[in-house]
C-alpha positions in Angstrom: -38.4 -46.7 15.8 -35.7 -44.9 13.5 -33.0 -47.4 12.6 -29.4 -46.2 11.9 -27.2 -47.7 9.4 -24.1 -48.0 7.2 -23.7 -48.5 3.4 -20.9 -49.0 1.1 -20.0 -46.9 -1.9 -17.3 -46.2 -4.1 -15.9 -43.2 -1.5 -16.5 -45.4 1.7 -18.7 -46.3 4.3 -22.3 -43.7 3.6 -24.3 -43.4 7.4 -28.5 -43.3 6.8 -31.1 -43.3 9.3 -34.1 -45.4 8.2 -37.9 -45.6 9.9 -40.6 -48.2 8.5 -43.9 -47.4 7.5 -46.4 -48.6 5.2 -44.7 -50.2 2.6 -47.4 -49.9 -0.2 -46.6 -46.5 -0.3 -43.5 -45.1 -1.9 -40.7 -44.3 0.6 -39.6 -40.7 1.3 -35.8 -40.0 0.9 -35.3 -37.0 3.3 -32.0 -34.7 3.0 -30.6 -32.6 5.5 -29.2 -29.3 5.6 -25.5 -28.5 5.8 -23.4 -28.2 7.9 -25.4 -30.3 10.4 -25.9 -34.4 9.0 -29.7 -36.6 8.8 -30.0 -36.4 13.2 -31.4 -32.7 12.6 -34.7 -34.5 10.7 -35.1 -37.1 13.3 -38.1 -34.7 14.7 -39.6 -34.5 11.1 -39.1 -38.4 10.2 -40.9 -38.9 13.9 -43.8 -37.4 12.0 -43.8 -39.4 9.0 -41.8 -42.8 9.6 -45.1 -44.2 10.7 -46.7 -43.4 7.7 -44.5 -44.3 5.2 -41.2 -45.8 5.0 -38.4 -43.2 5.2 -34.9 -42.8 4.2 -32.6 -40.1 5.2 -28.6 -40.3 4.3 -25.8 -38.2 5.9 -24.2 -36.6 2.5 -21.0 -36.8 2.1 -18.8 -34.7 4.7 -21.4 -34.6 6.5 -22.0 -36.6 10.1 -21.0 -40.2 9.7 -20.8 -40.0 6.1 -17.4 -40.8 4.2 -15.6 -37.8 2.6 -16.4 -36.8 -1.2 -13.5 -38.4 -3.3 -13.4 -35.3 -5.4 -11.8 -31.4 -4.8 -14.4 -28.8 -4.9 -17.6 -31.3 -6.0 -20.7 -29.4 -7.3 -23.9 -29.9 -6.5 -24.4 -32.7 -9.1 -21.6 -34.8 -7.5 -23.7 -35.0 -4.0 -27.3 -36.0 -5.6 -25.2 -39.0 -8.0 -24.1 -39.8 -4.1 -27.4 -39.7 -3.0 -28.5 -41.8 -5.6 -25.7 -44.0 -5.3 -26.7 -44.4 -1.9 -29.9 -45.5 -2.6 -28.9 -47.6 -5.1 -26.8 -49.9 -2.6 -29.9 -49.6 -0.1 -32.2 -51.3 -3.0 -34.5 -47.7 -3.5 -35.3 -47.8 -6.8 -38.6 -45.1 -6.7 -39.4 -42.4 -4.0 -40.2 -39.2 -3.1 -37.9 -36.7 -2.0 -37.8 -33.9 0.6 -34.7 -31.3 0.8 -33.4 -28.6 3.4 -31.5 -25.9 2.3 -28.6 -27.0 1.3 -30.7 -30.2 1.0 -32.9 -28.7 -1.2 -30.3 -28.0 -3.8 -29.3 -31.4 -3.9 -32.9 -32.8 -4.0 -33.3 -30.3 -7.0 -30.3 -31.8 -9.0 -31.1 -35.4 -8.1 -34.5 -35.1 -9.2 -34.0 -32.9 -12.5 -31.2 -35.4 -13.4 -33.5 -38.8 -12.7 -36.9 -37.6 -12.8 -38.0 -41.3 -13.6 -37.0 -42.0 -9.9 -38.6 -39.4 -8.2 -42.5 -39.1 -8.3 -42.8 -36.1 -5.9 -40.5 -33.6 -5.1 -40.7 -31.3 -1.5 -38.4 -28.2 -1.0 -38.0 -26.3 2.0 -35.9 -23.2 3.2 -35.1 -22.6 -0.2 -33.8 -19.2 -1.6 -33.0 -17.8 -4.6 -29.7 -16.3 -3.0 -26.8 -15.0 -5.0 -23.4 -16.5 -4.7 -21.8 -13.2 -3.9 -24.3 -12.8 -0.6 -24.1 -16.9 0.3 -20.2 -16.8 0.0 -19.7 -14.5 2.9 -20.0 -17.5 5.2 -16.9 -18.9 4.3 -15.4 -15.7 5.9 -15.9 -17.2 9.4 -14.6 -20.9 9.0 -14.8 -23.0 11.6 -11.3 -23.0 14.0 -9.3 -26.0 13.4 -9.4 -28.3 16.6 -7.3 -26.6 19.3 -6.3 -27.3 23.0 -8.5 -24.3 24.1 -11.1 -26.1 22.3 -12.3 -23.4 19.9 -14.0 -25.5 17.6 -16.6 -26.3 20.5 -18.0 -22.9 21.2 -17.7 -21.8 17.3 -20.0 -24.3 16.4 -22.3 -23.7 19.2 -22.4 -20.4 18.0 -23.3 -21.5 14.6 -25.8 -23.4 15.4 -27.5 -21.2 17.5 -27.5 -18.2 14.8 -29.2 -20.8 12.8 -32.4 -20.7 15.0 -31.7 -16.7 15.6 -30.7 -15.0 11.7 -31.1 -16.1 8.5 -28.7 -16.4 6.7 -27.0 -17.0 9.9 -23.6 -15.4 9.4 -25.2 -12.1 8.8 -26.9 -11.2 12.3 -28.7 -8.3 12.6 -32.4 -7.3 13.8 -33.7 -7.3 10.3 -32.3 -10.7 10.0 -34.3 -11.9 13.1 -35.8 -15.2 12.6 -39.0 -14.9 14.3 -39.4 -18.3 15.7 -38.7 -20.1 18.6 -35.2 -20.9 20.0 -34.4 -24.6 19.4 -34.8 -26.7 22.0 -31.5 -27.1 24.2 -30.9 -30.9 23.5 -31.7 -30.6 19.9 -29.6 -27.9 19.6 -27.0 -30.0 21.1 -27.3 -32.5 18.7 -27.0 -30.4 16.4 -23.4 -29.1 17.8 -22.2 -32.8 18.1 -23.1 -33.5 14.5 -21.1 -30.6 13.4 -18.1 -31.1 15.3 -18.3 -35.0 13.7 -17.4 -34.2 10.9 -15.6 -30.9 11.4 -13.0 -31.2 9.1 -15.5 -32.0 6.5 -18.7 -30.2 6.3 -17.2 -26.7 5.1 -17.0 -28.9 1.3 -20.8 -29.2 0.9 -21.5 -25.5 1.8 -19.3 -24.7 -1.1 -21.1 -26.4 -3.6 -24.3 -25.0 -2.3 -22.8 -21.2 -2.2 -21.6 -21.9 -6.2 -25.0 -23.7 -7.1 -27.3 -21.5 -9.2 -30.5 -22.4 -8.2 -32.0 -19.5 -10.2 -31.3 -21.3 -13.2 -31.6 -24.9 -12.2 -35.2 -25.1 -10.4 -37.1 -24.2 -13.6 -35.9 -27.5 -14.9 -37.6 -29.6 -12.7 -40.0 -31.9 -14.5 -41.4 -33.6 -11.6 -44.4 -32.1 -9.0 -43.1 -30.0 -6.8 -43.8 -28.3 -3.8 -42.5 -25.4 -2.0 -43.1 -25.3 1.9 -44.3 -21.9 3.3 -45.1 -20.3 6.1 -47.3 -17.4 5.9 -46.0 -15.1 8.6 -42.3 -15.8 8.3 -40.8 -13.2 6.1 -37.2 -14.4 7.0 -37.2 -16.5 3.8 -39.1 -13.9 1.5 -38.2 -16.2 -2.1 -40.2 -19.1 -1.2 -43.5 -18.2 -3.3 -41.3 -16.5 -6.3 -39.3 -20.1 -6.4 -42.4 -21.9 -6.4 -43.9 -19.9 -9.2 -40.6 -20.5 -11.6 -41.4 -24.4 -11.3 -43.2 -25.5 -13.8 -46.4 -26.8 -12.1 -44.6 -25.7 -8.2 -47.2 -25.0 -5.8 -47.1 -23.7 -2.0 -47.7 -25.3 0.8 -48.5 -23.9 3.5 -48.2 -24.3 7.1 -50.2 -23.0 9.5 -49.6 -19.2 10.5 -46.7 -18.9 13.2 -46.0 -22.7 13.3 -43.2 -24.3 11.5 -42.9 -27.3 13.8 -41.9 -30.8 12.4 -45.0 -32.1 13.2 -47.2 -29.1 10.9 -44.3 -30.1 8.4 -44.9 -33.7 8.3 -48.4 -33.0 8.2 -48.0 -31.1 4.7 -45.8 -33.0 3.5 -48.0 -36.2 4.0 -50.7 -34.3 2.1 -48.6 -33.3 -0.3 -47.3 -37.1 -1.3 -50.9 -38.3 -0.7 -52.3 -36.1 -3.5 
């Protein structure tokens, strides 16, 4: 059963979702991607909330989630929320998985408290540069109308999400070549967006200015880079693993990047 939740810090109420498992084991703190909030992992925490207690915040902005407090945070401002967050939930030591724009966070948190995190998981990550990422911000989401076209532009988005990568630049050689989401998830998806529509643009900022080229080699904890073999959408996932000191791959199975292969990896991953 995944358990949903609010938490006070010092910008406001923080929303997590929460699933039990075996509490000898170290829980997992997952984070989402932007611009969507912690409902898009509820498939992957279904995979490893039975197996090990799991934690998975909406950042700030984002979903339920308060606003930041700041103009323009960085990167480093949402993983001190994170951590914040898990302070007031009583986490003292975990793991940590990132998305995306998840993934940057996760980076920062655990380069700047590498005595919390034992094992670190990255996923979708890209050594992008800011000039290429920044070219989303050219196609903001409408403000809410009475034609309503907040609802169909983040539809869209989210749809281009499961089509291109990145997804404001469609185009054939941008084809993700996976399946379509499923319809209801890809609702969710669209609701969590349009929660906090006013918000989440503030997160994909600090991800488009984040240099991860410079910041993953200073991870000091073991890492792993998820991969999947045939998917050449994301081709930097193998040269970010190999500027890690001590990254390694892991691998999904060929054609299949399912929550449940995910969890699977990720299980064997933390399990050593």
């Amino acid at each position: 059963m995944i358990k949903r939740g609010f938490t006070q810090i010092a910008e406001g109420d923080a929303h997590y979702r929460f699933a039990a498992g075996d509490r000898n084991k170290l829980p997992l703190v997952l984070i989402h991607m932007s611009p969507v909030a912690s409902g898009s992992l509820v498939p992957l925490i279904r995979g490893i909330g039975g197996v090990r207690p799991v934690y998975a915040p909406d950042t700030l902005g984002n979903g339920d989630s308060c606003a930041p407090a700041v103009t323009d945070p960085d990167i480093g401002y949402y993983a001190d929320a994170v951590a914040r967050i898990l302070d007031s939930l009583d986490v003292e030591r975990f793991d940590l998985y990132g998305v995306r724009t998840g993934a940057s966070i996760a980076t920062e948190l655990a380069i700047a408290r590498p005595n919390r995190v034992r094992r670190l998981v990255l996923d979708d990550v890209r050594l992008h540069s800011a000039q290429t990422m920044a070219a989303a911000t050219e196609t903001p989401c409408p403000p809410p109308d009475y034609i309503g076209s907040q609802l169909g532009w983040a539809w869209q988005v989210m749809r281009d999400h499961a089509v291109f990568f990145p997804w404001f630049q469609p185009g054939g050689e941008r084809r993700i070549a996976l399946d379509m989401y499923d319809a209801d998830y890809l609702h969710s998806l669209v609701v969590e967006v349009l929660t906090a529509v006013r918000t989440f643009g503030i997160s994909y900022g600090a991800s488009f200015r984040y240099k991860r080229a410079d910041r993953v080699p200073l991870l000091r904890v073991p890492t792993m880079v998820i991969d999947e073999p045939t998917h050449r959408t994301f081709p930097d996932t193998r040269p970010t693993a190999a500027i890690i000191p001590g990254g390694v791959v892991g691998e999904l199975p060929p054609g299949d990047k399912s929550p449940r292969a995910t969890a699977a990896v990720i299980n064997r991953f933390l399990d050593g």
